[in-house]
mmJSON file of the N, C-alpha and C atoms, coordinates in Angstrom:
{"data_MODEL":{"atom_site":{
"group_PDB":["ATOM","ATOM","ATOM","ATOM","ATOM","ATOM","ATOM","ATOM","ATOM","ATOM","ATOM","ATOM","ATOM","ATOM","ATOM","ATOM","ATOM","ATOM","ATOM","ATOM","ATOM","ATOM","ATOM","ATOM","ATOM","ATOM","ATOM","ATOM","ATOM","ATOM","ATOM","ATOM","ATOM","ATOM","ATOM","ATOM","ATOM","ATOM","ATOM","ATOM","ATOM","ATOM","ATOM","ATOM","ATOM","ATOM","ATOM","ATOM","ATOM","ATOM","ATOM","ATOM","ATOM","ATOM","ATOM","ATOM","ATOM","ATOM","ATOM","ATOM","ATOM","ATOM","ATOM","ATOM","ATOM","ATOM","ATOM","ATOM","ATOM","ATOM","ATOM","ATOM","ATOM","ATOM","ATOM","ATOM","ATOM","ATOM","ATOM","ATOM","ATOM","ATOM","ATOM","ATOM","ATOM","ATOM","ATOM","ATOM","ATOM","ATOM","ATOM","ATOM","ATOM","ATOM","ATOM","ATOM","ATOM","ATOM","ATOM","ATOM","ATOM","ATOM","ATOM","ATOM","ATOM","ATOM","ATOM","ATOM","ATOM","ATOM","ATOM","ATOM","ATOM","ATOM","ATOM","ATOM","ATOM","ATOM","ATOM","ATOM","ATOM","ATOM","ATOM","ATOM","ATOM","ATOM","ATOM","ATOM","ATOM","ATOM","ATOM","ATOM","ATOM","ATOM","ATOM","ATOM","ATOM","ATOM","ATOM","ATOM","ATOM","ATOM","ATOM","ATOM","ATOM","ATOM","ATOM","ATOM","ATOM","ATOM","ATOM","ATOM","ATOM","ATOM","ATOM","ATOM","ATOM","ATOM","ATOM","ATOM","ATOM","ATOM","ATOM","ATOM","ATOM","ATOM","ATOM","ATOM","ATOM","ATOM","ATOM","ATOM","ATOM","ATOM","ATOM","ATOM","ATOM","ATOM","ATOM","ATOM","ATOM","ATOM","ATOM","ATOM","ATOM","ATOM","ATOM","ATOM","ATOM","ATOM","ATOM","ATOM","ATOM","ATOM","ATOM","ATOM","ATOM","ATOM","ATOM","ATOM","ATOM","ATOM","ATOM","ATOM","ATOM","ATOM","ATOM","ATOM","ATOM","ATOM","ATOM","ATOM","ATOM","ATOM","ATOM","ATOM","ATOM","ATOM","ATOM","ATOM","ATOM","ATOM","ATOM","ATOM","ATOM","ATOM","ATOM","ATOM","ATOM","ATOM","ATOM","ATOM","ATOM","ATOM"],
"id":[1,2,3,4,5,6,7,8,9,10,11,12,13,14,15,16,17,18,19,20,21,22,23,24,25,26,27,28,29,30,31,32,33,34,35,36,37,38,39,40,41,42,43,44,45,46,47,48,49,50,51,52,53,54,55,56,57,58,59,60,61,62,63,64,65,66,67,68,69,70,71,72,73,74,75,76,77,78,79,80,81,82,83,84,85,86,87,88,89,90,91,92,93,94,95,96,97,98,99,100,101,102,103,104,105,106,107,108,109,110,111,112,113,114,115,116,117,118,119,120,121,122,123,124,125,126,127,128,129,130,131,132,133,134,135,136,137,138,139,140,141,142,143,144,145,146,147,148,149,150,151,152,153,154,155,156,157,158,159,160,161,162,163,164,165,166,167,168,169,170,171,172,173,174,175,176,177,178,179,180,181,182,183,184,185,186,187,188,189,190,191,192,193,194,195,196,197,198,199,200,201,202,203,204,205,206,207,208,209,210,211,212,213,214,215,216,217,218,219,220,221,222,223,224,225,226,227,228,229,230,231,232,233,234],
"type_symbol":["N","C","C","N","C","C","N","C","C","N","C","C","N","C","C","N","C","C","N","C","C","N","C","C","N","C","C","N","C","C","N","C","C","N","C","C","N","C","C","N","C","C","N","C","C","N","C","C","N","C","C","N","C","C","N","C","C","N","C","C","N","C","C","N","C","C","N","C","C","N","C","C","N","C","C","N","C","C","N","C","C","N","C","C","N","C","C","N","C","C","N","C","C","N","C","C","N","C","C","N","C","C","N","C","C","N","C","C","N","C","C","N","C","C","N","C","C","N","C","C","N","C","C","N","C","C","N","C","C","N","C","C","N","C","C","N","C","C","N","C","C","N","C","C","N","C","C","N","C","C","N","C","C","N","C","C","N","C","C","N","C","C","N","C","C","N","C","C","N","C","C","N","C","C","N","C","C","N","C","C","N","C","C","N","C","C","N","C","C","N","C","C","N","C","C","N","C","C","N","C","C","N","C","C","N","C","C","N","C","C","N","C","C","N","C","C","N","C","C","N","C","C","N","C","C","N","C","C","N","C","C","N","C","C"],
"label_atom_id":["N","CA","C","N","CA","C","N","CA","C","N","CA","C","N","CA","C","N","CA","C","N","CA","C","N","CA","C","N","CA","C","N","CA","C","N","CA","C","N","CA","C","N","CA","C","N","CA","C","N","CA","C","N","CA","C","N","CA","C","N","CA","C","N","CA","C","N","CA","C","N","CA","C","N","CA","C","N","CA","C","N","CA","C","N","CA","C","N","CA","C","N","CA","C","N","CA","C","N","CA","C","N","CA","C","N","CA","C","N","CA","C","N","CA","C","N","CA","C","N","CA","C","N","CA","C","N","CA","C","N","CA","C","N","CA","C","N","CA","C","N","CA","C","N","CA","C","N","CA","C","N","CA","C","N","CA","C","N","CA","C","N","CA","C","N","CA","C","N","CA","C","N","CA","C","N","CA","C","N","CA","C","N","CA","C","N","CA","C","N","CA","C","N","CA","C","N","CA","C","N","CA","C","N","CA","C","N","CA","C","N","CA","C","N","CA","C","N","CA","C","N","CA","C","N","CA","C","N","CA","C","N","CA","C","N","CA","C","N","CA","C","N","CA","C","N","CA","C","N","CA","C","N","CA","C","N","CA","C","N","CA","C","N","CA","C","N","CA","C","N","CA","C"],
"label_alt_id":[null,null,null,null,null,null,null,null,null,null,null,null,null,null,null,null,null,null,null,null,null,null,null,null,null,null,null,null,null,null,null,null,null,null,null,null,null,null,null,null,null,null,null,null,null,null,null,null,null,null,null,null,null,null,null,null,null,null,null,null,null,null,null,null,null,null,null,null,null,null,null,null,null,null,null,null,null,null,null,null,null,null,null,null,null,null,null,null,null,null,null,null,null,null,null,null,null,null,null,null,null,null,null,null,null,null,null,null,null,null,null,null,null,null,null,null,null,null,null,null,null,null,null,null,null,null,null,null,null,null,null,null,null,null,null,null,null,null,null,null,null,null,null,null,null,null,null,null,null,null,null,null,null,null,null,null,null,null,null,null,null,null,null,null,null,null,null,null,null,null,null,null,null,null,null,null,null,null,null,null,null,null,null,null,null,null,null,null,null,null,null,null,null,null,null,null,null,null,null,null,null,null,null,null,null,null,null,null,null,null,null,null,null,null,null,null,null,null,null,null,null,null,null,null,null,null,null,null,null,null,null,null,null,null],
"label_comp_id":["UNK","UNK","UNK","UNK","UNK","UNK","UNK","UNK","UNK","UNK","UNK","UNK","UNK","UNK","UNK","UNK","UNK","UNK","UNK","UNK","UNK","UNK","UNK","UNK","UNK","UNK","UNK","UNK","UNK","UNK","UNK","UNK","UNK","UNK","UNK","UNK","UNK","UNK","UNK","UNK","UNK","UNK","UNK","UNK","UNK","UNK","UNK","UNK","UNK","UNK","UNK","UNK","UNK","UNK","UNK","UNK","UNK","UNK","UNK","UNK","UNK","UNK","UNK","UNK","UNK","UNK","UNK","UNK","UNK","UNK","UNK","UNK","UNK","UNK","UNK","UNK","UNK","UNK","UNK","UNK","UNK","UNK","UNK","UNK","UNK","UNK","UNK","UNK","UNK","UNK","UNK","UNK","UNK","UNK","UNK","UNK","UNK","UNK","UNK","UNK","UNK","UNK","UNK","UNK","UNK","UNK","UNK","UNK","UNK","UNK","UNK","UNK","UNK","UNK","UNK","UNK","UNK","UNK","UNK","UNK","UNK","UNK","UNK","UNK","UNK","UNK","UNK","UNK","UNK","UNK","UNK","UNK","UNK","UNK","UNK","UNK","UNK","UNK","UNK","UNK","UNK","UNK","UNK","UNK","UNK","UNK","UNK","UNK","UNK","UNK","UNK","UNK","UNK","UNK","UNK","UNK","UNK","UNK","UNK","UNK","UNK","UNK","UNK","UNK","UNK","UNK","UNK","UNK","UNK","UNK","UNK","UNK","UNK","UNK","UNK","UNK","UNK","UNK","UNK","UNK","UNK","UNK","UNK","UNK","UNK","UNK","UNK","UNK","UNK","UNK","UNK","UNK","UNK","UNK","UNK","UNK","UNK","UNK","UNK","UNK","UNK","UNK","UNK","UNK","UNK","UNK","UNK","UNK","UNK","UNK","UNK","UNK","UNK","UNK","UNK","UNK","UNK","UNK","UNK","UNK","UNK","UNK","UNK","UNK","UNK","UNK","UNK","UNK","UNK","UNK","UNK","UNK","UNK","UNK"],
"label_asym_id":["A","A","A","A","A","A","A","A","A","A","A","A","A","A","A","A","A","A","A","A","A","A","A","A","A","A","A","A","A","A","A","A","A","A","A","A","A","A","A","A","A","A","A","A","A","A","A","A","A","A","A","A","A","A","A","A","A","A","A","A","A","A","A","A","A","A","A","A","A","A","A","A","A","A","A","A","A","A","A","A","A","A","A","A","A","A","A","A","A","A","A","A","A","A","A","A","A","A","A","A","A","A","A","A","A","A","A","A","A","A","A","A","A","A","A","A","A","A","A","A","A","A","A","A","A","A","A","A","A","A","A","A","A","A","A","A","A","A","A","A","A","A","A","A","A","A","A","A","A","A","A","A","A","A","A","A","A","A","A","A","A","A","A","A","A","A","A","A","A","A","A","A","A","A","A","A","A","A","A","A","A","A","A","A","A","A","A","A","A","A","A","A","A","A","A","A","A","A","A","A","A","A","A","A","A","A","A","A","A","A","A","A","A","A","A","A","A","A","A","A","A","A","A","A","A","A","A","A","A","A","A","A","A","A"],
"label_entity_id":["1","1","1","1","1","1","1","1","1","1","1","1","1","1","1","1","1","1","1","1","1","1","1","1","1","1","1","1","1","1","1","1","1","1","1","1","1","1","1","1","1","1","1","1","1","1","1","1","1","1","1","1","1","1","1","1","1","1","1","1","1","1","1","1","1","1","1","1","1","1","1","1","1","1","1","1","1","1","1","1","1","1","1","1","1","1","1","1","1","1","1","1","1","1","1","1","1","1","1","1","1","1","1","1","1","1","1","1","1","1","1","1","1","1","1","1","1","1","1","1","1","1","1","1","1","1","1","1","1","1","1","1","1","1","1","1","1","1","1","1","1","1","1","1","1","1","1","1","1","1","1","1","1","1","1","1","1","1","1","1","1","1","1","1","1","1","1","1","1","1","1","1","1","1","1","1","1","1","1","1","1","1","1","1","1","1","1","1","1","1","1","1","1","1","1","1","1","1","1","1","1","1","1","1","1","1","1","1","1","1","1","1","1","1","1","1","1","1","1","1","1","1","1","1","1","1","1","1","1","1","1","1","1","1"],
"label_seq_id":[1,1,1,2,2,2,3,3,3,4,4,4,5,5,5,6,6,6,7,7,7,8,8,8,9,9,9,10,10,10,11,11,11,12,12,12,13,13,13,14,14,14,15,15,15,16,16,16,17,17,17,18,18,18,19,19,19,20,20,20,21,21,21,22,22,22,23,23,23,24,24,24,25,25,25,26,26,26,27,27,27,28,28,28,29,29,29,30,30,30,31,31,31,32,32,32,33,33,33,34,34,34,35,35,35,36,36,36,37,37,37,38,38,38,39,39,39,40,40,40,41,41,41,42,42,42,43,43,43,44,44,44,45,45,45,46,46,46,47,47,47,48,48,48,49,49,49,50,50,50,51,51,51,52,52,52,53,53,53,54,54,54,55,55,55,56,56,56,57,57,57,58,58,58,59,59,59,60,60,60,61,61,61,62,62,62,63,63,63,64,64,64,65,65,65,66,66,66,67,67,67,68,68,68,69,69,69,70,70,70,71,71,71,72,72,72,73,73,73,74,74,74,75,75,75,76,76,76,77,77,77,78,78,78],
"pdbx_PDB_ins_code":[null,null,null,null,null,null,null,null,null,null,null,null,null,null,null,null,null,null,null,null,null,null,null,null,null,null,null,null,null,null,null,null,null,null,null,null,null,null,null,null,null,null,null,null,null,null,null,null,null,null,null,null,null,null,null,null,null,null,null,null,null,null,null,null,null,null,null,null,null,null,null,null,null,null,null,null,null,null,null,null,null,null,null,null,null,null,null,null,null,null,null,null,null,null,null,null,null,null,null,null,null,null,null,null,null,null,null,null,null,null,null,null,null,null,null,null,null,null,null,null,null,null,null,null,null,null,null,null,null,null,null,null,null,null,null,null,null,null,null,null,null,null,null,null,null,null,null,null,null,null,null,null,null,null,null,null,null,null,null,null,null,null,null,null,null,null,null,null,null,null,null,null,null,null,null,null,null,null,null,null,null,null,null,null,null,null,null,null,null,null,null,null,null,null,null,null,null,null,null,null,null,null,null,null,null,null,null,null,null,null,null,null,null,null,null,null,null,null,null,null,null,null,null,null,null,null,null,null,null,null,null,null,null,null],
"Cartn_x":[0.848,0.0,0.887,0.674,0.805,0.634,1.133,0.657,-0.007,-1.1,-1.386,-0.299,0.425,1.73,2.518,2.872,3.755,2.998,1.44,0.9,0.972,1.566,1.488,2.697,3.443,5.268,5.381,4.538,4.509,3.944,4.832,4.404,4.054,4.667,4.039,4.851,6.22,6.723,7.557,6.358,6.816,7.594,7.777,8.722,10.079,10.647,11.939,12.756,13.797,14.45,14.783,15.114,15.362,17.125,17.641,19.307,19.36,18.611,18.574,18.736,19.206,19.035,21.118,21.363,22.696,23.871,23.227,23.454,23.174,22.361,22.716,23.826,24.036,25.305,25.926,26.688,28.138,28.521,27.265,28.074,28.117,27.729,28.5,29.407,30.525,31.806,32.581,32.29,32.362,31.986,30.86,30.025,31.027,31.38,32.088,33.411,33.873,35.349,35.364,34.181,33.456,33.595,32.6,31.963,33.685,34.167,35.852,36.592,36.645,37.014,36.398,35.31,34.484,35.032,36.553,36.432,36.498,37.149,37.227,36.522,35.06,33.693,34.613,34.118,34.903,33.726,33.63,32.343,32.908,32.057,32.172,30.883,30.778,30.276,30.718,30.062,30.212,29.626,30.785,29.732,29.819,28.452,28.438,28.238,29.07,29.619,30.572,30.064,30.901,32.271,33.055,34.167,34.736,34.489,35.356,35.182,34.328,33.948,35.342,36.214,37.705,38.586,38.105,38.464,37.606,36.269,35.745,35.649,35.616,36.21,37.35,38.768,40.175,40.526,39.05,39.003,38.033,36.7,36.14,37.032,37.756,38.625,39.48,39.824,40.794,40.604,39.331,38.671,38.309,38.202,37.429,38.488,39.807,40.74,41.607,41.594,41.358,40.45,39.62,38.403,38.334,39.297,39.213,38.063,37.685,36.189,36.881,37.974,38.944,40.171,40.87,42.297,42.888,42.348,42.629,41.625,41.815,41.199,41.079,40.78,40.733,40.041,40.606,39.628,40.238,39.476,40.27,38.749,39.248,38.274,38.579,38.164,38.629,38.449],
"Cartn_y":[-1.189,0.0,1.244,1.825,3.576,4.509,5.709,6.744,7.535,8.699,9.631,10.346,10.599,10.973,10.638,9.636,8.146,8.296,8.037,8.124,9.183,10.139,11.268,10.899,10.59,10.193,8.836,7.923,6.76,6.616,6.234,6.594,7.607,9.07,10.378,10.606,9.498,10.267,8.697,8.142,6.342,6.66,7.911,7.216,8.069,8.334,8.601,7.071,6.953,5.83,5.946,5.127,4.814,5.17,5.084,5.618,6.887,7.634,9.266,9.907,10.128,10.388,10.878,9.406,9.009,9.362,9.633,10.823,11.866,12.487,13.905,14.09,13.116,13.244,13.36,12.289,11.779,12.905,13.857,14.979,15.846,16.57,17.402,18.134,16.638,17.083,17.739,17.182,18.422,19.122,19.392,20.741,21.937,21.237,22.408,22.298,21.805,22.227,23.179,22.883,23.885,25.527,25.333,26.833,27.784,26.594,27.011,28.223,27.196,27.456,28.524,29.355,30.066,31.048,31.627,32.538,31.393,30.004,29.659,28.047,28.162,27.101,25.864,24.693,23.837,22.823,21.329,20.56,19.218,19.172,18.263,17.279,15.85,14.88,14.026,12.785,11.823,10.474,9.675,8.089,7.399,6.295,5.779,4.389,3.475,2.309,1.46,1.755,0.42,0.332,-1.184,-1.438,-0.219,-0.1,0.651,2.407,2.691,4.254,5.146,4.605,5.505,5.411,4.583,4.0,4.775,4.677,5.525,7.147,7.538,8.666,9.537,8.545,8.649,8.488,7.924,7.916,9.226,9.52,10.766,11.584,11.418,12.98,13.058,12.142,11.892,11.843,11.835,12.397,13.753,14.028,15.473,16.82,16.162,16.569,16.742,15.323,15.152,15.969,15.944,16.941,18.307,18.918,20.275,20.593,20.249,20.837,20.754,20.421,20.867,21.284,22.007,22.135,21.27,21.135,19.872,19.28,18.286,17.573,17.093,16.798,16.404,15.045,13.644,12.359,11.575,10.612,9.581,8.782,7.814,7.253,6.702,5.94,5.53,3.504],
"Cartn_z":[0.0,0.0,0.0,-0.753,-1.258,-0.064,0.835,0.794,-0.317,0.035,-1.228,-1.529,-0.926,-1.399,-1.903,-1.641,-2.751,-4.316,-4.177,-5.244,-6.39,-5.993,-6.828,-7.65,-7.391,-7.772,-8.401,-8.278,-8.785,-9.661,-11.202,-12.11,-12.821,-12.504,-12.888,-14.029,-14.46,-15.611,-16.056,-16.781,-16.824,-18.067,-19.02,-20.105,-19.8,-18.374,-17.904,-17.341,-17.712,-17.482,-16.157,-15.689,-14.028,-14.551,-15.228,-15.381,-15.568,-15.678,-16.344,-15.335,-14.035,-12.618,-13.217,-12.841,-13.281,-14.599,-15.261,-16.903,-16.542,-15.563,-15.373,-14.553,-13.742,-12.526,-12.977,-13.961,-14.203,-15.328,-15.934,-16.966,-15.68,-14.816,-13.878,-13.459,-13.701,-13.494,-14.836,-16.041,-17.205,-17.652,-16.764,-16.663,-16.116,-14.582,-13.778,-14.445,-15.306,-16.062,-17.081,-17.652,-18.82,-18.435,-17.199,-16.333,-16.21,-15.563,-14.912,-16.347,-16.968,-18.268,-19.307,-18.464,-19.292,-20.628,-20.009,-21.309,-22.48,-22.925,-23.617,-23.382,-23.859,-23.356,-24.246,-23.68,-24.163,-24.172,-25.337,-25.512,-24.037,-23.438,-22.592,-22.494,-22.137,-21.972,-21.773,-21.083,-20.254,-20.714,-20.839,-21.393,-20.111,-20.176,-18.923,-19.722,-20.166,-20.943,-19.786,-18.828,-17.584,-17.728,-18.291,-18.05,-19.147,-20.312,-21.679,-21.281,-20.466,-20.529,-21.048,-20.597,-20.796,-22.168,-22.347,-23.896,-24.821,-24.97,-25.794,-25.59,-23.879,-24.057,-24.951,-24.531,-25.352,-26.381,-27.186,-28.225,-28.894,-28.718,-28.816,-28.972,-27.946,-27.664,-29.269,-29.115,-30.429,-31.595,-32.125,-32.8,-33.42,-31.95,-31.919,-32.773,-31.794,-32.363,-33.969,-34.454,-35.625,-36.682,-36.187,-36.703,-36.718,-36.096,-35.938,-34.972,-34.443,-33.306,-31.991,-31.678,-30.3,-30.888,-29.855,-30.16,-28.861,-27.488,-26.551,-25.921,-25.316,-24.623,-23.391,-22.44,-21.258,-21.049,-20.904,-20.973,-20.163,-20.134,-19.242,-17.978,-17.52,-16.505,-15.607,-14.637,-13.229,-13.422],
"occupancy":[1.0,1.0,1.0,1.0,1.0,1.0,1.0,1.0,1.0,1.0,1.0,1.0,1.0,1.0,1.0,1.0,1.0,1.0,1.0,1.0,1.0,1.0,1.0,1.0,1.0,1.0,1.0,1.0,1.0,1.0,1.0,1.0,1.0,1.0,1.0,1.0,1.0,1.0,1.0,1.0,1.0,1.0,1.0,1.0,1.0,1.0,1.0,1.0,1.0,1.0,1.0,1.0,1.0,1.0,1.0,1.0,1.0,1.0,1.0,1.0,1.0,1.0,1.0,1.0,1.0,1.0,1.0,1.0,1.0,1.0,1.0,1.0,1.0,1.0,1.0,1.0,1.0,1.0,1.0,1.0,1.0,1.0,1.0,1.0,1.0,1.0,1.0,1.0,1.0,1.0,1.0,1.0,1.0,1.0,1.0,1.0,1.0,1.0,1.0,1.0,1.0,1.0,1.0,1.0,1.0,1.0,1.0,1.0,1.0,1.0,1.0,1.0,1.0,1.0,1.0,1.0,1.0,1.0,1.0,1.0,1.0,1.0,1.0,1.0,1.0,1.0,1.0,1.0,1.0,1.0,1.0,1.0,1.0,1.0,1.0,1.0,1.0,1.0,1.0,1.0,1.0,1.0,1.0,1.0,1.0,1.0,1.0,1.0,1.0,1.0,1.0,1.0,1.0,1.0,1.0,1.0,1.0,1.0,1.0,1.0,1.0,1.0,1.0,1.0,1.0,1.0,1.0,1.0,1.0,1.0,1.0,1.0,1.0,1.0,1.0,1.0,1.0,1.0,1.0,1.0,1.0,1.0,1.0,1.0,1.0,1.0,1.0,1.0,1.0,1.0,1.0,1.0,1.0,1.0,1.0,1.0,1.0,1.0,1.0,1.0,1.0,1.0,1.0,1.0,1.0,1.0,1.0,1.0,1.0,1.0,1.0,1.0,1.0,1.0,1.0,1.0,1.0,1.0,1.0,1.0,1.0,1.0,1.0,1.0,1.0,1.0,1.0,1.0,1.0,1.0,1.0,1.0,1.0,1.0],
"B_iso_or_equiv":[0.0,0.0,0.0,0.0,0.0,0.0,0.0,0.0,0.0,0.0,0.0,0.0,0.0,0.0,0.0,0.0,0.0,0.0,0.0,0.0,0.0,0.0,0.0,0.0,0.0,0.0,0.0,0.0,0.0,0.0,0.0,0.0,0.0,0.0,0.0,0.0,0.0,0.0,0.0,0.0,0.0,0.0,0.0,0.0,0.0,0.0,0.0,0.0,0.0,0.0,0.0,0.0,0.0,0.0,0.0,0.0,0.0,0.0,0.0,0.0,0.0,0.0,0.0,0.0,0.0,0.0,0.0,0.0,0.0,0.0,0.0,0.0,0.0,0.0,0.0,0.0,0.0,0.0,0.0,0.0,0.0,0.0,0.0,0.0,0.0,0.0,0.0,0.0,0.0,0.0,0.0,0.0,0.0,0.0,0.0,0.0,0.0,0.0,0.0,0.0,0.0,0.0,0.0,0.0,0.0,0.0,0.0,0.0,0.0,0.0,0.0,0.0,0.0,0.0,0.0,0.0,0.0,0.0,0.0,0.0,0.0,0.0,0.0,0.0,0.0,0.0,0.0,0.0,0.0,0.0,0.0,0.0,0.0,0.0,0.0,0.0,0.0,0.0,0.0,0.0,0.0,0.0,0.0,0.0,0.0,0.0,0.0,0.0,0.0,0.0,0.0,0.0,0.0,0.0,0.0,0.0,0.0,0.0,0.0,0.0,0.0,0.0,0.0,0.0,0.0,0.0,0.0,0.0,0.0,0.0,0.0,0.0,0.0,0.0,0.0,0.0,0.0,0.0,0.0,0.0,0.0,0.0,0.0,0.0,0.0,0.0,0.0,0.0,0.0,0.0,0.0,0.0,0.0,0.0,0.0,0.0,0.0,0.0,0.0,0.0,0.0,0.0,0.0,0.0,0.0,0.0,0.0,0.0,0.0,0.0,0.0,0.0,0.0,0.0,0.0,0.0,0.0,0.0,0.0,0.0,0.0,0.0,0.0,0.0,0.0,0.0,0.0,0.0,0.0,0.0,0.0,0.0,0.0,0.0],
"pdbx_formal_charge":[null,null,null,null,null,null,null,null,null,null,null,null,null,null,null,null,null,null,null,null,null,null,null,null,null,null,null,null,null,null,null,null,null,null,null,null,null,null,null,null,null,null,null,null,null,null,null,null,null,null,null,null,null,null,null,null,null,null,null,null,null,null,null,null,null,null,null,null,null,null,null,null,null,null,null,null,null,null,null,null,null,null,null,null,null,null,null,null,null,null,null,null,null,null,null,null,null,null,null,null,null,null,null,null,null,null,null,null,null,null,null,null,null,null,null,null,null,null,null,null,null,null,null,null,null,null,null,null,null,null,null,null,null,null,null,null,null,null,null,null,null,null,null,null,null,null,null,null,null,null,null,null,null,null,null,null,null,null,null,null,null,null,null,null,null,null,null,null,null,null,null,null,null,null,null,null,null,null,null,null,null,null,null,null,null,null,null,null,null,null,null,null,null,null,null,null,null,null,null,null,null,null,null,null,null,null,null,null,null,null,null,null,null,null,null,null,null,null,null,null,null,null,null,null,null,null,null,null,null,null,null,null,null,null],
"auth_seq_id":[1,1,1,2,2,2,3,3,3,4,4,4,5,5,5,6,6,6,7,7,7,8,8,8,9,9,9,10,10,10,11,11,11,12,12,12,13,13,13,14,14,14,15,15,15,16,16,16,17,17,17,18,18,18,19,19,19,20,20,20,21,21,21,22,22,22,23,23,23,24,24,24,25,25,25,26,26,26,27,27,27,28,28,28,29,29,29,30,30,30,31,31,31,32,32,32,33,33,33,34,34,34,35,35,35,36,36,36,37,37,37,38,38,38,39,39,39,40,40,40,41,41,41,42,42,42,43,43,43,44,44,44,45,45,45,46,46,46,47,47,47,48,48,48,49,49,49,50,50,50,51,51,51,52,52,52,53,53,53,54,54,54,55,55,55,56,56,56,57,57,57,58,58,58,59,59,59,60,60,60,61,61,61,62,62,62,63,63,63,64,64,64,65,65,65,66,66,66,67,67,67,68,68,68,69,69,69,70,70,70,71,71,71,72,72,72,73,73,73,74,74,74,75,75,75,76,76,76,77,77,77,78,78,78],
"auth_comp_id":["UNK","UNK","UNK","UNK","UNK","UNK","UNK","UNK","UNK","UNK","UNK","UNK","UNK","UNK","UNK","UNK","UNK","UNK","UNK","UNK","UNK","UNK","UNK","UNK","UNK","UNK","UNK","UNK","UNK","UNK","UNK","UNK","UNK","UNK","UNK","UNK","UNK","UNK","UNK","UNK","UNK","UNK","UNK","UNK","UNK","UNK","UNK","UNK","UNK","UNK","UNK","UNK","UNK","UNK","UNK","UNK","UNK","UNK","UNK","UNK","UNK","UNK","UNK","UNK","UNK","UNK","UNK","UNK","UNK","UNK","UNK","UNK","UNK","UNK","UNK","UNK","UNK","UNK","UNK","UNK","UNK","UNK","UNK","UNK","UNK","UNK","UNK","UNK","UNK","UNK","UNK","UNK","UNK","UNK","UNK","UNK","UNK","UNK","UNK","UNK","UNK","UNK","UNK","UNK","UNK","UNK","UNK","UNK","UNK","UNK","UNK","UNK","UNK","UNK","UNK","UNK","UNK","UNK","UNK","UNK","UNK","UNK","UNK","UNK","UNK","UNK","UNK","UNK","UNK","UNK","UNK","UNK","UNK","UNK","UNK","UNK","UNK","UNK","UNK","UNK","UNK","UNK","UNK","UNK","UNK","UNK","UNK","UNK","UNK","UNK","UNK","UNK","UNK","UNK","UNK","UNK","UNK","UNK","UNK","UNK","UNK","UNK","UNK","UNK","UNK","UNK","UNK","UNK","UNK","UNK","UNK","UNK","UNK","UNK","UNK","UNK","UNK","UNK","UNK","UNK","UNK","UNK","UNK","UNK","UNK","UNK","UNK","UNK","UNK","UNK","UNK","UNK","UNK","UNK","UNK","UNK","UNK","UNK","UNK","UNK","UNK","UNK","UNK","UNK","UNK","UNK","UNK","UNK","UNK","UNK","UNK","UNK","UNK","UNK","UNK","UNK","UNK","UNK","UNK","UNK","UNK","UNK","UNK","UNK","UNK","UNK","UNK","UNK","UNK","UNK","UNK","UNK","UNK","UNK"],
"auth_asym_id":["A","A","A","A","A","A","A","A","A","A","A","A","A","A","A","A","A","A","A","A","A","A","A","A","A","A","A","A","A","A","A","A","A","A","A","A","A","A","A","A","A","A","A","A","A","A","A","A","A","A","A","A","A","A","A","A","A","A","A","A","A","A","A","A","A","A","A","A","A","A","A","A","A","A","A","A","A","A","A","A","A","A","A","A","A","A","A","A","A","A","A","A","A","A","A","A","A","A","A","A","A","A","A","A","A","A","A","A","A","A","A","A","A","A","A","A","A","A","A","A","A","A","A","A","A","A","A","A","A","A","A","A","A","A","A","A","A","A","A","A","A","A","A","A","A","A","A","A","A","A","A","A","A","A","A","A","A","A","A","A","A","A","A","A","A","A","A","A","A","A","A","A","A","A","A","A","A","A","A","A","A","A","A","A","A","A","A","A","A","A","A","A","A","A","A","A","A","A","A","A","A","A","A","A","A","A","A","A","A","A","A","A","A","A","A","A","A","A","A","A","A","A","A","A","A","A","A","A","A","A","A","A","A","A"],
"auth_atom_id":["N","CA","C","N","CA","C","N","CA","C","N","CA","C","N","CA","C","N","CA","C","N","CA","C","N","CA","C","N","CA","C","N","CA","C","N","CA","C","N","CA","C","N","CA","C","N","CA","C","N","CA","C","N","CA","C","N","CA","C","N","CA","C","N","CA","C","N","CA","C","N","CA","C","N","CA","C","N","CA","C","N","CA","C","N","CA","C","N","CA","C","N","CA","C","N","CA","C","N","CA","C","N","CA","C","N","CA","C","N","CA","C","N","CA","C","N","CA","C","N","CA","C","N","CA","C","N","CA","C","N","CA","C","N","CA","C","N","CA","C","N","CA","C","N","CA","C","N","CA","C","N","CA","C","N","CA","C","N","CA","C","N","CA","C","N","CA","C","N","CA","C","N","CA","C","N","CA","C","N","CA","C","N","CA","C","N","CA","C","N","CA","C","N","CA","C","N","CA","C","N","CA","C","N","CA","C","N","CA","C","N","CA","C","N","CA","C","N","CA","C","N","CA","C","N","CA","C","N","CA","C","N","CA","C","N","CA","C","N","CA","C","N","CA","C","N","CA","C","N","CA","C","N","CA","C","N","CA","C","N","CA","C","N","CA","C","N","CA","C","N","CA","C"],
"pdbx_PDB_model_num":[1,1,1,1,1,1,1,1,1,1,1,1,1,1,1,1,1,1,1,1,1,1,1,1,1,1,1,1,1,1,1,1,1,1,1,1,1,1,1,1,1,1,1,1,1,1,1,1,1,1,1,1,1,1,1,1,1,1,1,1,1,1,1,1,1,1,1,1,1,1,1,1,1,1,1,1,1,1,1,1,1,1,1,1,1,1,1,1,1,1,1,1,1,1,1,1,1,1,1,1,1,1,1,1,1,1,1,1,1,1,1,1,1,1,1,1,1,1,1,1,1,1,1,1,1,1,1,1,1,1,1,1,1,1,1,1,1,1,1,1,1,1,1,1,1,1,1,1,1,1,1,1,1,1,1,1,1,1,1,1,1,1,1,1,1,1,1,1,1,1,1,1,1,1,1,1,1,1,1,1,1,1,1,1,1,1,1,1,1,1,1,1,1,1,1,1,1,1,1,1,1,1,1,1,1,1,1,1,1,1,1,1,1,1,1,1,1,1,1,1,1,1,1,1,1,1,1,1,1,1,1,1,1,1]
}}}
């Protein structure tokens, strides 16, 4: 059994993923590198890919670069 209060929240937004909580977190921290960095805004994002996350980061990055759409990068994972 529900409180009416529970009830209001349960289910009020069924096509948000239960991970989307977690994708706003984990960009955050290249959010506040971004902000830091303001005179010169820089593209930041965050993959959340488990064991490889750092790999496809270091690779993005490397890309990006390639591409002309950075001049550096900042990547890497734990």
């Amino acid at each position: 059994m529900h409180t009416k209060e529970e009830d209001k929240y349960i289910g009020a937004a069924p096509d948000t993923s239960q991970f989307h909580f977690w994708c706003i977190l984990s960009t955050s921290q290249g959010g506040q590198v971004s902000r830091y960095l303001e005179e010169n805004p820089c593209p930041h994002y965050a993959s959340i890919t488990t064991c490889a996350t750092s790999a496809h980061l270091i690779g993005d990055a490397e890309r990006m670069i390639q591409f002309g759409d950075s001049d550096a990068m900042v990547a890497g994972g734990t």
